[in-house]
DOVO-266813 format. One record per residue (C-alpha): residue number from 0; residue in one letter; x, y, z. Coordinates in steps of 0.2 Angstrom, whole numbers, plus 5000, padded with zeros to 4 digits. Example, Ala and Ser with C-alpha at 12.3 -4.5 7.8 and 13.67 -1.06 7.14 Angstrom:
BEGIN
n res u v w
0 a 5062 4978 5039 .
1 s 5068 4995 5036 .
//
This chain:
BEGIN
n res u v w
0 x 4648 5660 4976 .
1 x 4657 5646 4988 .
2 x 4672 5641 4978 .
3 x 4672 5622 4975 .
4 x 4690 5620 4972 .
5 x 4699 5617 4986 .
6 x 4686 5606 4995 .
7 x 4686 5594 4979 .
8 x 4706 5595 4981 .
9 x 4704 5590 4998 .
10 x 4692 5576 4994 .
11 x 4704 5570 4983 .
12 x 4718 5569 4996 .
13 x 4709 5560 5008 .
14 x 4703 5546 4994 .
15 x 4722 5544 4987 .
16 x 4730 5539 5005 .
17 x 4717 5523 5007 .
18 x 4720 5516 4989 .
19 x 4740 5516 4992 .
20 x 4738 5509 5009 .
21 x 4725 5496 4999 .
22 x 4738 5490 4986 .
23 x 4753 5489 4998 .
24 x 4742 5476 5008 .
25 x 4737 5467 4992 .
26 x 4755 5464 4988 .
27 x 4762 5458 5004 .
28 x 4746 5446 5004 .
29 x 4753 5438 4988 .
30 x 4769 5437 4993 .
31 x 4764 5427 5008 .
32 x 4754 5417 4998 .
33 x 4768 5412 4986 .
34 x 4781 5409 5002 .
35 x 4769 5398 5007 .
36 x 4765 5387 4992 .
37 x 4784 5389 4988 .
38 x 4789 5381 5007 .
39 x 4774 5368 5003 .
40 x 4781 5364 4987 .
41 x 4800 5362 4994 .
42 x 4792 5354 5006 .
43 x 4784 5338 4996 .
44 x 4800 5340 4984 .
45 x 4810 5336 5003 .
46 x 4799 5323 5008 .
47 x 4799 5314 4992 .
48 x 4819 5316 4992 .
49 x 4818 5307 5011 .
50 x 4807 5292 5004 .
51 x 4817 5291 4989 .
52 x 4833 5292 4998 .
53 x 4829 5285 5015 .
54 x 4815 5273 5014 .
55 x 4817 5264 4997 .
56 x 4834 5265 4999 .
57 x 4836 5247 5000 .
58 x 4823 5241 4985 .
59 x 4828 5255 4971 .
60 x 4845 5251 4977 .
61 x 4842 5234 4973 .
62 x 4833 5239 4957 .
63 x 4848 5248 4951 .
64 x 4859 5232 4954 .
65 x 4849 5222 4944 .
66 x 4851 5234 4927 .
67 x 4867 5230 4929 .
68 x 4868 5213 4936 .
69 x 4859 5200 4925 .
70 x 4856 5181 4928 .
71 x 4856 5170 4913 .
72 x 4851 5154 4912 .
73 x 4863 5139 4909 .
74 x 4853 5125 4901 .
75 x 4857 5109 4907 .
76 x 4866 5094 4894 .
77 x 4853 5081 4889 .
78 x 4854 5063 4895 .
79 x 4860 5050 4882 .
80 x 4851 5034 4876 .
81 x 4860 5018 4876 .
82 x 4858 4999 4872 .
83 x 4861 4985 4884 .
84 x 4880 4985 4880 .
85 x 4882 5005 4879 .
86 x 4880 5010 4861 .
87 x 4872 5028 4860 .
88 x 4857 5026 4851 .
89 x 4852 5046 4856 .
90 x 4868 5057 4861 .
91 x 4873 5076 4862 .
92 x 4888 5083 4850 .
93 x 4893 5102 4852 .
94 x 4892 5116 4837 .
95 x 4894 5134 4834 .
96 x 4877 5143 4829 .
97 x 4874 5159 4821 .
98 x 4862 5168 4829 .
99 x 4853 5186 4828 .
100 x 4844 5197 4841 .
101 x 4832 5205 4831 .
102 x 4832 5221 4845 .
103 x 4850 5223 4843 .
104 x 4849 5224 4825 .
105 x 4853 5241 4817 .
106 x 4847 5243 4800 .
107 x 4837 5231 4789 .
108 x 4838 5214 4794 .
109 x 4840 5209 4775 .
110 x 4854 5219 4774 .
111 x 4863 5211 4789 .
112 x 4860 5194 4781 .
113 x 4868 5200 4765 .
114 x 4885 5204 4774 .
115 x 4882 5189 4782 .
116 x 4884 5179 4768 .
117 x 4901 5185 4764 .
118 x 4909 5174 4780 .
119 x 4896 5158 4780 .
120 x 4885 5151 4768 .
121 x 4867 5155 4770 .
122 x 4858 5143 4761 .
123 x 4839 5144 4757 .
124 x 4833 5131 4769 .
125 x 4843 5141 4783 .
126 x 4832 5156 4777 .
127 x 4814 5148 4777 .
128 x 4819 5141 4793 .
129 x 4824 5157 4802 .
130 x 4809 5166 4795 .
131 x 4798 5153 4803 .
132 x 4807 5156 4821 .
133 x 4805 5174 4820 .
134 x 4788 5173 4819 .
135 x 4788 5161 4837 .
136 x 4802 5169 4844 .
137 x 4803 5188 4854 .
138 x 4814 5200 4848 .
139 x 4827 5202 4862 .
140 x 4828 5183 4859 .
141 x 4843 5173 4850 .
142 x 4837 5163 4835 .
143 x 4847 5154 4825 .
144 x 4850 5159 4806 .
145 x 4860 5146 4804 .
146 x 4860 5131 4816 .
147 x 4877 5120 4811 .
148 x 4893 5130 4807 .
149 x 4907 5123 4800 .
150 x 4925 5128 4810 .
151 x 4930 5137 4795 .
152 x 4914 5147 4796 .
153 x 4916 5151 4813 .
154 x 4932 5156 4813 .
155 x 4932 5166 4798 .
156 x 4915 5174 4804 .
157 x 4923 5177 4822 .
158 x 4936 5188 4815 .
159 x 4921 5200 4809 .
160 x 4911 5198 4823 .
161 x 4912 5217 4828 .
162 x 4905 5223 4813 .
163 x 4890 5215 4817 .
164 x 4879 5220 4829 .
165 x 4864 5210 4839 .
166 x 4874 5194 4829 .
167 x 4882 5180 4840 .
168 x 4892 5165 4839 .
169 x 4886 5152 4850 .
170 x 4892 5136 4857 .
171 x 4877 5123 4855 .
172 x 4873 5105 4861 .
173 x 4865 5095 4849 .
174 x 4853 5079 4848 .
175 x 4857 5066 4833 .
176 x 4852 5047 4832 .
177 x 4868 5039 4825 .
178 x 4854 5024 4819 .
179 x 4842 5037 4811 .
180 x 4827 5026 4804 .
181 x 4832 5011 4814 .
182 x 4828 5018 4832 .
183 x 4814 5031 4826 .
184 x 4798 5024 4832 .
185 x 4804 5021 4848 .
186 x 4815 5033 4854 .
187 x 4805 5048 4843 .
188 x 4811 5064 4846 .
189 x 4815 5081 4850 .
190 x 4808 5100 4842 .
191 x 4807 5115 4848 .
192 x 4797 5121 4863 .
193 x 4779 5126 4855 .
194 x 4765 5136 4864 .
195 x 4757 5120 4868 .
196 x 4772 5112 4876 .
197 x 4775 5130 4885 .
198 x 4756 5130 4892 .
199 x 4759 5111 4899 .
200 x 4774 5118 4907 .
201 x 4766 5129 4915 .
202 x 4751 5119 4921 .
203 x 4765 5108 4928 .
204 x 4774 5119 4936 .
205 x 4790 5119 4928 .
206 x 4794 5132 4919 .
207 x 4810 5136 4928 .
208 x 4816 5119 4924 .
209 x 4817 5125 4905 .
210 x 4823 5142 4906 .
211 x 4836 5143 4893 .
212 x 4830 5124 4885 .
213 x 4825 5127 4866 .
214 x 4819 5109 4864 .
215 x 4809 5095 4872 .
216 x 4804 5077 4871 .
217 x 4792 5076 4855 .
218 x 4787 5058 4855 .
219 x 4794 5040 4861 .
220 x 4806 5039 4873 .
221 x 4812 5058 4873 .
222 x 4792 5062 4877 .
223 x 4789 5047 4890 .
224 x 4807 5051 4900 .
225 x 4807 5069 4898 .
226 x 4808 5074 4914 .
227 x 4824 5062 4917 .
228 x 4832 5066 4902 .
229 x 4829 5083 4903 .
230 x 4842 5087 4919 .
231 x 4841 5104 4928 .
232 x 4846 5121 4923 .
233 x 4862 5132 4930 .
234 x 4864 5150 4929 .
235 x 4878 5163 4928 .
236 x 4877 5179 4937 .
237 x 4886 5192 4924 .
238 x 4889 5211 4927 .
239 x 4884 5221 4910 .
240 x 4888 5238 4903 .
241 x 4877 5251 4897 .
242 x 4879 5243 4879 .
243 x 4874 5226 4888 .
244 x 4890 5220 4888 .
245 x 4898 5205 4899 .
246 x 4911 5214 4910 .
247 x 4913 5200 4922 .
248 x 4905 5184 4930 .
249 x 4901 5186 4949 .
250 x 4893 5168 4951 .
251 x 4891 5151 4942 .
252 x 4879 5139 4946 .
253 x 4881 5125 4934 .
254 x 4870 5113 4926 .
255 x 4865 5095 4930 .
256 x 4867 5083 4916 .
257 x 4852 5075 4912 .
258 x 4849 5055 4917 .
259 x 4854 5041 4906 .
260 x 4843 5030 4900 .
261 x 4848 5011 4896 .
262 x 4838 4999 4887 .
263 x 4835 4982 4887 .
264 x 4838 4981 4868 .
265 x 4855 4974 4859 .
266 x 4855 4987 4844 .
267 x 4860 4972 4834 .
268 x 4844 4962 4834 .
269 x 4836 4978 4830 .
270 x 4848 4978 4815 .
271 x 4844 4961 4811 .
272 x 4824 4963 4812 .
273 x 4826 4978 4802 .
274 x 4837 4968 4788 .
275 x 4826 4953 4789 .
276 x 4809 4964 4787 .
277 x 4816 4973 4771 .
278 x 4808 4985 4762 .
279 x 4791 4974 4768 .
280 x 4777 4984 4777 .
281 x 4774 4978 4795 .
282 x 4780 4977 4810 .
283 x 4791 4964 4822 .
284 x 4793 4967 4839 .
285 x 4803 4956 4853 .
286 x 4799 4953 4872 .
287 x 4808 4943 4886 .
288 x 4795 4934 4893 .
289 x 4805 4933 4910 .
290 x 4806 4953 4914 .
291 x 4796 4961 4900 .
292 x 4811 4966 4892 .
293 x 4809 4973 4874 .
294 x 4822 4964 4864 .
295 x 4817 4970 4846 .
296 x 4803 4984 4841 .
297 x 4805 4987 4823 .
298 x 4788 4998 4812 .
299 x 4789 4997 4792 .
300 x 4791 5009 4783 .
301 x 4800 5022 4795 .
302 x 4808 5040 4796 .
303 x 4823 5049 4799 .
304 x 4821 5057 4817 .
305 x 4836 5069 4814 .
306 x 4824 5079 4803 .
307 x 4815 5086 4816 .
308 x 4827 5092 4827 .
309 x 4831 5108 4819 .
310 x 4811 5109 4812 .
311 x 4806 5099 4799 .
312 x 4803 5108 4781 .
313 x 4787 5109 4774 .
314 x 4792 5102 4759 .
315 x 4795 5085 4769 .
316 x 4783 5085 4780 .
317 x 4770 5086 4768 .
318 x 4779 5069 4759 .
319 x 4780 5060 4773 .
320 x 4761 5064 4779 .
321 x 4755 5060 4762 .
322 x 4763 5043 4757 .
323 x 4750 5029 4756 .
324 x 4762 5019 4767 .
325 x 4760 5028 4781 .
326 x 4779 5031 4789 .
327 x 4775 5041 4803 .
328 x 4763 5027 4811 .
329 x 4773 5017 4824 .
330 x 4763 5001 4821 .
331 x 4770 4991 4832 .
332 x 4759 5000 4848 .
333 x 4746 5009 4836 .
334 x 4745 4998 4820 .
335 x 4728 4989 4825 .
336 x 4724 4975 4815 .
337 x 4713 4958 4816 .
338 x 4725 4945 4823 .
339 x 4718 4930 4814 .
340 x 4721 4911 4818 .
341 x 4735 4918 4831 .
342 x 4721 4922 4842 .
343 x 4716 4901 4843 .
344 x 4730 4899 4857 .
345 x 4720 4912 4869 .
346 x 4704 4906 4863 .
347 x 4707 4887 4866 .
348 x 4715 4894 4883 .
349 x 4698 4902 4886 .
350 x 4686 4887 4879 .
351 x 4699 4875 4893 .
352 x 4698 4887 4906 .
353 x 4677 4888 4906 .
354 x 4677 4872 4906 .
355 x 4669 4870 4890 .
356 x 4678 4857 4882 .
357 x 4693 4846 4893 .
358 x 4712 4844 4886 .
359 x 4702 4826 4877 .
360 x 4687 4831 4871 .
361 x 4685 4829 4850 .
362 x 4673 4838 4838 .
363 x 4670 4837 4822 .
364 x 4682 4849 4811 .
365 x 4674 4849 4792 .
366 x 4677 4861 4776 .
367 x 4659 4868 4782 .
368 x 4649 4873 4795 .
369 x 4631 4883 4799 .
370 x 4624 4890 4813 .
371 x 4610 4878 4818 .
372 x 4595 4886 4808 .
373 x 4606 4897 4795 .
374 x 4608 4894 4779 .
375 x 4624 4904 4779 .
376 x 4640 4892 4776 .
377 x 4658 4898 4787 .
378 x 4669 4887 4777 .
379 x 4688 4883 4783 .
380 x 4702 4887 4777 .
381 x 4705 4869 4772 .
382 x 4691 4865 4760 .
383 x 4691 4848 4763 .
384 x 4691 4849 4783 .
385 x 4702 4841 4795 .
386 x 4688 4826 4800 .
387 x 4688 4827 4820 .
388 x 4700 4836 4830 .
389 x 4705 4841 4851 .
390 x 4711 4857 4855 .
391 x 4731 4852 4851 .
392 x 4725 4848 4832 .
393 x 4714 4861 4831 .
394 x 4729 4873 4835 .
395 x 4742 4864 4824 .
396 x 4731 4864 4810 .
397 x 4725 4878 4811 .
398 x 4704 4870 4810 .
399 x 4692 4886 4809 .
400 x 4676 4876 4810 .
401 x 4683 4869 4827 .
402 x 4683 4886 4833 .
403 x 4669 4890 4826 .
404 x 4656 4880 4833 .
405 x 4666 4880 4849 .
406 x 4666 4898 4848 .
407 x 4646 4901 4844 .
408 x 4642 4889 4859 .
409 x 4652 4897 4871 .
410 x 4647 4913 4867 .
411 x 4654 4930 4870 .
412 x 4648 4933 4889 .
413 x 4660 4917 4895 .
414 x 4673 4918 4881 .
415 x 4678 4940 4883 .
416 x 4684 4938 4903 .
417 x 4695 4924 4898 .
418 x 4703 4932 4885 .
419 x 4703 4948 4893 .
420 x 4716 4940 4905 .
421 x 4730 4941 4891 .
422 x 4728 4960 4890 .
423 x 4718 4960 4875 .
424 x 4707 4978 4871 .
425 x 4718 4986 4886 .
426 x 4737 4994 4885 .
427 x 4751 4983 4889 .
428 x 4759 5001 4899 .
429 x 4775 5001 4889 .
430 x 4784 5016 4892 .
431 x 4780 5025 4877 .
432 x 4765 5036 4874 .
433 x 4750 5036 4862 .
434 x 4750 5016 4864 .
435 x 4732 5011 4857 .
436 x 4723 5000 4869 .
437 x 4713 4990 4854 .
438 x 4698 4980 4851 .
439 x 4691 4966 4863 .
440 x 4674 4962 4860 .
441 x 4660 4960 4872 .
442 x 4642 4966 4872 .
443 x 4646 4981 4883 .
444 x 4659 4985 4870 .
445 x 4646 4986 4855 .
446 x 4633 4994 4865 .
447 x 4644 5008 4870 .
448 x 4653 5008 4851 .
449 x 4637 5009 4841 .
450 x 4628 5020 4854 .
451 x 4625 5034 4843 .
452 x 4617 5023 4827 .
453 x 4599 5026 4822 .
454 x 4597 5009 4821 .
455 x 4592 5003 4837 .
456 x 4597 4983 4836 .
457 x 4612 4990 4830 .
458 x 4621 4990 4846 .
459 x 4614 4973 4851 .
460 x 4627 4960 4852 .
461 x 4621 4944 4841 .
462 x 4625 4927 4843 .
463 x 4632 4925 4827 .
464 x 4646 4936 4829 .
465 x 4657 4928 4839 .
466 x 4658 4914 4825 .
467 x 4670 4926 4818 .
468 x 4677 4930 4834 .
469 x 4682 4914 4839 .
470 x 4695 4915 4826 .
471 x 4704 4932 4826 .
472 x 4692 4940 4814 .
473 x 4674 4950 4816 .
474 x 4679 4966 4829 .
475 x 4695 4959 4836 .
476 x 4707 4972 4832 .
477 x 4724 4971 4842 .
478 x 4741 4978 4840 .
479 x 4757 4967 4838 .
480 x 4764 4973 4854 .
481 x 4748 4967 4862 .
482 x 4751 4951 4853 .
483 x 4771 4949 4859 .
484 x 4764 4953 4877 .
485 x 4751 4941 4877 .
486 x 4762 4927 4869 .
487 x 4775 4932 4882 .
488 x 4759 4930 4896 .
489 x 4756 4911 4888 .
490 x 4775 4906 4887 .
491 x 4778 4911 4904 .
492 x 4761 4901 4913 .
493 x 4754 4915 4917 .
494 x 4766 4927 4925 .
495 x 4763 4942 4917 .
496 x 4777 4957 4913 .
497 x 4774 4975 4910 .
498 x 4783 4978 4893 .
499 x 4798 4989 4893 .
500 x 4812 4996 4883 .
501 x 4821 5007 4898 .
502 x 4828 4993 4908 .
503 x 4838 5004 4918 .
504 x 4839 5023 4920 .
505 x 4858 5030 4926 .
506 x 4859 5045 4937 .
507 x 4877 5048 4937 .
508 x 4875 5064 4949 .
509 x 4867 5055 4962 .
510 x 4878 5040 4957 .
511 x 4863 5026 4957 .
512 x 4854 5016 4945 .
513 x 4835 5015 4944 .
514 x 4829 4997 4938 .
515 x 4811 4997 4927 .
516 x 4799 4987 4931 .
517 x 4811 4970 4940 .
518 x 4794 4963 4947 .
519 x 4780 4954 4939 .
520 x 4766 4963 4936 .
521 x 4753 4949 4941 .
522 x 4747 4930 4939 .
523 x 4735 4925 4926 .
524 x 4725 4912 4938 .
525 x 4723 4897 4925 .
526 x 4728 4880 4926 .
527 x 4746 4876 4925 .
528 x 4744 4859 4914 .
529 x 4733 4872 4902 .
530 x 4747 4884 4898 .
531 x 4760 4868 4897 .
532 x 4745 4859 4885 .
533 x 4741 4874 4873 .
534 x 4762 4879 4872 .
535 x 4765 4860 4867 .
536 x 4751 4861 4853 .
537 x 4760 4875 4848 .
538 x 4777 4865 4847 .
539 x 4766 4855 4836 .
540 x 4764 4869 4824 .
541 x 4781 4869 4818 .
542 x 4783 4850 4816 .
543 x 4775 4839 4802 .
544 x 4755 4843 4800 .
545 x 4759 4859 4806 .
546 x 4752 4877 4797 .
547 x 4772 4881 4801 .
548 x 4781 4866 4798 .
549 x 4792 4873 4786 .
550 x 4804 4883 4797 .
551 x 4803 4868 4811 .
552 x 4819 4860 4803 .
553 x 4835 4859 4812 .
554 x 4830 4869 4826 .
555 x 4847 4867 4841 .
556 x 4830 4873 4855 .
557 x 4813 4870 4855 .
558 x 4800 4883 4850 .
559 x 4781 4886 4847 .
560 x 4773 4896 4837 .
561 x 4755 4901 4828 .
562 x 4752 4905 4810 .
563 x 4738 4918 4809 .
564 x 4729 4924 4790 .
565 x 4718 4940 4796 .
566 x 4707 4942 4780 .
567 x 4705 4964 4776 .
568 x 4690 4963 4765 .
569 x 4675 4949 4764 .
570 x 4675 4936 4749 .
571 x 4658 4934 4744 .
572 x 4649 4918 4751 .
573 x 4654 4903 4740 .
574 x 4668 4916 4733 .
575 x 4687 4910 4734 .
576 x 4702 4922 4742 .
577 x 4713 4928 4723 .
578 x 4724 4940 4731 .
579 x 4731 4946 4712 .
580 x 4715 4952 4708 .
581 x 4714 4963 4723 .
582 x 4724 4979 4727 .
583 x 4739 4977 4737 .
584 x 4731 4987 4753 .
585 x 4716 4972 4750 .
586 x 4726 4958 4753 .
587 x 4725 4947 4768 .
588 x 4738 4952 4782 .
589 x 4753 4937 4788 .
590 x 4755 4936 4806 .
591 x 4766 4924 4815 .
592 x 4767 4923 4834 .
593 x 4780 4910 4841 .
594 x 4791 4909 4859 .
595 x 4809 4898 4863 .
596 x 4812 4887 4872 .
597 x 4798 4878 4880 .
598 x 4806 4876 4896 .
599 x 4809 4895 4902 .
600 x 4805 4905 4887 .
601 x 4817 4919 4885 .
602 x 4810 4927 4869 .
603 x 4792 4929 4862 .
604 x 4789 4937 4844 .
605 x 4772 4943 4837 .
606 x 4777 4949 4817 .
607 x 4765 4956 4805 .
608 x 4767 4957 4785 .
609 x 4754 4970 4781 .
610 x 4745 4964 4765 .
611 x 4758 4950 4766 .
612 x 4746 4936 4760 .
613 x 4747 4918 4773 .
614 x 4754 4918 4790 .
615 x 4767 4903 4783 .
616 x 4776 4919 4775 .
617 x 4778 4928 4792 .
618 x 4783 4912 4800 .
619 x 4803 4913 4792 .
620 x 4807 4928 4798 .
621 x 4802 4925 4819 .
622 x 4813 4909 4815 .
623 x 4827 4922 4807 .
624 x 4825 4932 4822 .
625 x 4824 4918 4837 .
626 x 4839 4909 4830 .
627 x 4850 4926 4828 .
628 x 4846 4930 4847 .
629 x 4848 4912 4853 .
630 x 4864 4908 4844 .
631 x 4871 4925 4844 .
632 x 4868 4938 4854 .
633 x 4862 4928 4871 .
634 x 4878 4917 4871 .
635 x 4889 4932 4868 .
636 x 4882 4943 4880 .
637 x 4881 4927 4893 .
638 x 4902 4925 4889 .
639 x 4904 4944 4893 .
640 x 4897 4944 4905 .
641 x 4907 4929 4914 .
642 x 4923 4941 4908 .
643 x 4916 4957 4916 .
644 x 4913 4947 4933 .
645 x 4927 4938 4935 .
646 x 4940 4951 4928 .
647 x 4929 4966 4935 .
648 x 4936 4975 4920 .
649 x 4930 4993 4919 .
650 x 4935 4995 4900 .
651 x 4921 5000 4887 .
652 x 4920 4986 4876 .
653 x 4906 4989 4868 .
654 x 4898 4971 4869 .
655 x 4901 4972 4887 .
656 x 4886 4974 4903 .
657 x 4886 4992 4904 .
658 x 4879 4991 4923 .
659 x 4898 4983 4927 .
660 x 4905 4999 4921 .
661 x 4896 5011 4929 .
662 x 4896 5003 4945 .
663 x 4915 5002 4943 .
664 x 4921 5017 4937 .
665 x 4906 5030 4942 .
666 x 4902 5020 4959 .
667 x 4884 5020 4955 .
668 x 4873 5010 4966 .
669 x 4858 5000 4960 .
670 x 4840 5004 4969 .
671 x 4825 4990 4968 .
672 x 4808 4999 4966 .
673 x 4794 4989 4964 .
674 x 4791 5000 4947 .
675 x 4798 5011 4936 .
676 x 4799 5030 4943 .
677 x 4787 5044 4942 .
678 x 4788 5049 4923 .
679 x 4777 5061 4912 .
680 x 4760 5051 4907 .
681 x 4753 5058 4892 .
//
């Protein structure tokens, strides 16, 4: 037998040597392998150390300035609103707020507020108000808990401040309206920035203009001059902590004070119109026929503008939206109403001008009349009739059936371009915004007004309308500013002004003074003996036989006027006008639309009593009113004038011409556009 051990000892040898030698190789590959991920890895980690390090130096550099270095935004002081003689009618006064920045917060927020209320007094209002903010505001915003503190409050709080984290004391300006109700349809106000008014911003490109602003022009004057009275931010440049903490200010850019807006307007005749309307609904407004200078704009009833600066409660807001009288309507530019027998001037203007009837020619002017073929009777106002009349009698008396028939035969095709010359059923372009533009009737006006109506005559224009036309009634529809401008446009032959209440707007940076609107706006092309003929039938008006006679007495300068009775709801045919037996908001309206003097006419009035009954009861108040500028406030302002001129004071008295002292003591220099400057349209 062949022994088998040895060889299978041998066999085994000669496998183990292989197997070692296989292993060893193995572990020297995966070393290599790791080496080499190791230096790839290192590798990257270097390369990335060298672009961190070497090539974005510069940017994360800069980026790791900027956590520390912070820019905040300075926003500017908002221009002021004066009269003619300087009074503020809109100015800025300074207050500490207390504010919160709900990120900063630590604990509950109700909590905080509790503590709070230890140092200042935290009333509910403050409370609603702040939970409205929140809800609008981000939360590494301020918002203010409490918008006024007293300087007890502040001090005491200030003391305690530490304890308080993510809560501030703040130095705020201010907006108030010393005159409140007086000014408020004019001048509006300011509120808070809303999305809306963020989105418009942005559209316009000026959002960098408000960084840091909280509140914006809401309506009136604030809204139309926004961008003037706005002014342009500042900034500071601050170094922070890691807490957020000021440490110091590297750079200050400060803010530019907003422009100065002055108006034409002595805030005593506004004074006087508001005293003379009384608690009356209505409106009276005031224009110089020689600039377009608004002298008086008063709107009854009226609010209190201060409420909304600091947002408005909900409780007001729904009394003032939900009394019948409508305070929040400024009637003066949207208060549209018929104008009644104050539209006969501009109709007998039209009637000479078309060559219709001549400055002689004489019509019957009975109780009664009829449309050839009708049965339907227009009956005068005088039921008896005034016999036969021209155009001057026919104004002073005030004869419907004069205009009527006058009115049917002309027709509205000839009769609407005439009138349409006054600025009737357009905007007079006052600087304010949401002015209506009115009713003018013609037949394209109809056609597009009834467009929609399943009746297809509906928008035909019939013949027999302008019977009501003629005299202020049927679709005429015309605010009292558009009456004022167009009495100004007949006072003054023609030469027609662009109503304004900024007569001049005061850049004190740029040391110059900006004049609104110095220039006519254009020529009505009538006939001068027209305009002198219908003005001295208007004269007429207030003498005896006159609609106004009444308040023609003792007059120390000539005037003209119209009486105007603009009927609310129809009196059944053969029917008679019994205003007892109607509801107040039934009754006929008063309008009364007069000018002084004759000669150069330097103030034209349109007033409205709403539900007021005859024009004769309007008529007193323009009297009021013309006499208090004319014996007043012109000669004083003429006298100071002379004083300011000769003595070339530079005191602030405040009755004095406010463009003397800025010229003096700011060196301001006046410019002469042709128009007012690029402003905000809405």
């Amino acid at each position: 037998m062949k022994p088998i051990l040895p060889r299978r000892l041998s066999e085994g040898q000669h496998t183990k040597k292989p197997s070692a030698q296989a292993a060893q190789a193995d572990a020297l590959l995966r070393l290599l392998v790791a080496f080499i991920l190791i230096v790839i890895f290192f590798s990257i980690l270097l390369a990335r150390f060298f672009y961190l390090q070497v090539t974005q130096h510069n940017e994360f550099s800069s980026q790791a300035s900027s956590n520390r270095i912070t820019l905040i935004p300075t926003p500017p002081v908002r221009g002021e609103i004066v009269d003619i003689n300087g009074v503020p009618l809109a100015k800025n006064y300074p207050v500490f707020s207390l504010e919160v920045i709900p990120s900063r917060i630590e604990g509950k927020m109700e909590d905080v507020i509790e503590a709070l209320k230890k140092y200042v007094d935290i009333t509910p209002t403050d409370l609603k108000r702040f939970k409205k903010y929140r809800e609008s505001y981000r939360k590494f915003e301020n918002i203010p808990l409490k918008l006024r503190l007293t300087d007890e409050e502040a001090a005491r709080l200030s003391v305690h401040l530490r304890e308080f984290k993510g809560v501030e004391v703040n130095s705020r300006t201010f907006r108030e309206y010393p005159y409140g109700k007086l000014t408020s349809h004019f001048l509006g106000y300011i509120g808070r920035i809303s999305d809306k008014d963020k989105e418009m911003l942005e559209e316009e490109g000026l959002t960098a203009l408000y960084r840091g602003s909280t509140h914006i022009g809401k309506s009136g004057l604030e809204k139309y001059y926004e961008h003037q009275l706005h002014g342009v931010p500042g900034y500071q440049e601050v170094e922070k902590d890691a807490y957020g903490n000021i440490v110091r200010v590297l750079k200050n850019v400060p803010s530019k004070m907003g422009q100065t807006l002055r108006l034409g307007m002595d805030i005593r005749m506004q004074q006087e119109a508001d005293r003379i309307l009384g608690d009356r609904r209505g409106a009276l407004v005031a224009i110089n026929p020689q600039d377009g200078t608004v002298l008086a704009f008063v709107s009854k009833p009226s609010f209190d503008p201060n409420l909304f600066i600091a947002g408005i409660d909900s409780d007001t807001w729904k009394m003032l939206n939900d009394d019948w009288k409508k305070p929040l309507i400024n009637r003066v530019t949207q208060g549209l109403y018929p104008p009644g027998s104050t539209f006969k001037p501009f109709m007998g203007m039209a009637l000479l001008e078309s060559g219709k009837i001549t400055q002689n020619t004489i019509v019957p002017a009975p109780g009664a009349w009829s449309i050839p073929g009708s049965r339907h009777i227009f009956r005068d106002s005088v039921r008896s009739g005034h016999g036969s009349a021209n155009l001057s009698k026919a104004i002073q008396v005030s004869s419907d059936t004069f205009f009527y028939r006058l009115g049917y035969e002309m027709g509205i095709d000839k009769a609407s371009p005439y009138l349409a010359q006054f600025g009737f059923g357009r905007k007079t372009g006052i600087d304010l915004p949401s002015e209506y533009a009115g009713v003018l009737p013609s037949r394209e006006w109809k056609a597009k007004r009834f467009a929609k109506s399943s009746d297809p005559t509906a928008k035909e224009w019939r013949a027999g309308e302008m019977v009501s036309v003629s005299i202020g009634q049927g679709y005429n529809a015309y605010t009292p500013l558009q009456m004022a401008h167009a009495t100004a446009s007949l006072a003054n032959d023609g030469v027609v002004y662009q109503p304004h209440l900024v007569k001049e707007v005061l850049d004190f940076g740029a040391r110059k003074i900006t004049r609104i609107n110095p220039n006519p706006e254009r020529q009505i092309p009538f006939k001068a003996d027209n305009f002198e003929y219908v003005k001295r039938a208007m004269e007429k008006v207030l003498k005896p036989g006159g609609t106004a006679h009444r308040i023609g007495g003792g007059l120390a300068y000539t005037m003209g006027g119209k009486t105007g009775t603009a009927q609310v709801v129809q009196i059944k045919q053969g029917g008679r006008y019994n205003a007892a037996a109607l509801r107040e908001q039934h009754r006929d309206h008063a309008w009364f639309i007069s000018f002084a003097p004759l000669e150069k006419p330097e103030i034209a009035i349109a007033v409205i009593l709403e539900n007021g009954g005859w024009g004769a009861y309007a008529a007193p108040l323009a009297r009021e009113m013309t006499d208090f500028y004319m014996l007043h406030v012109k000669p004083q302002q003429f006298s100071d004038g002379l004083e300011a001129d000769s003595a070339k004071t530079e005191t602030t008295d405040k009755h004095q011409p406010i463009t003397g002292i800025f010229q003096s003591a700011y060196g301001l220099t006046p410019t002469s556009p042709a128009s007012q400057p690029e402003i905000h349209h809405e």
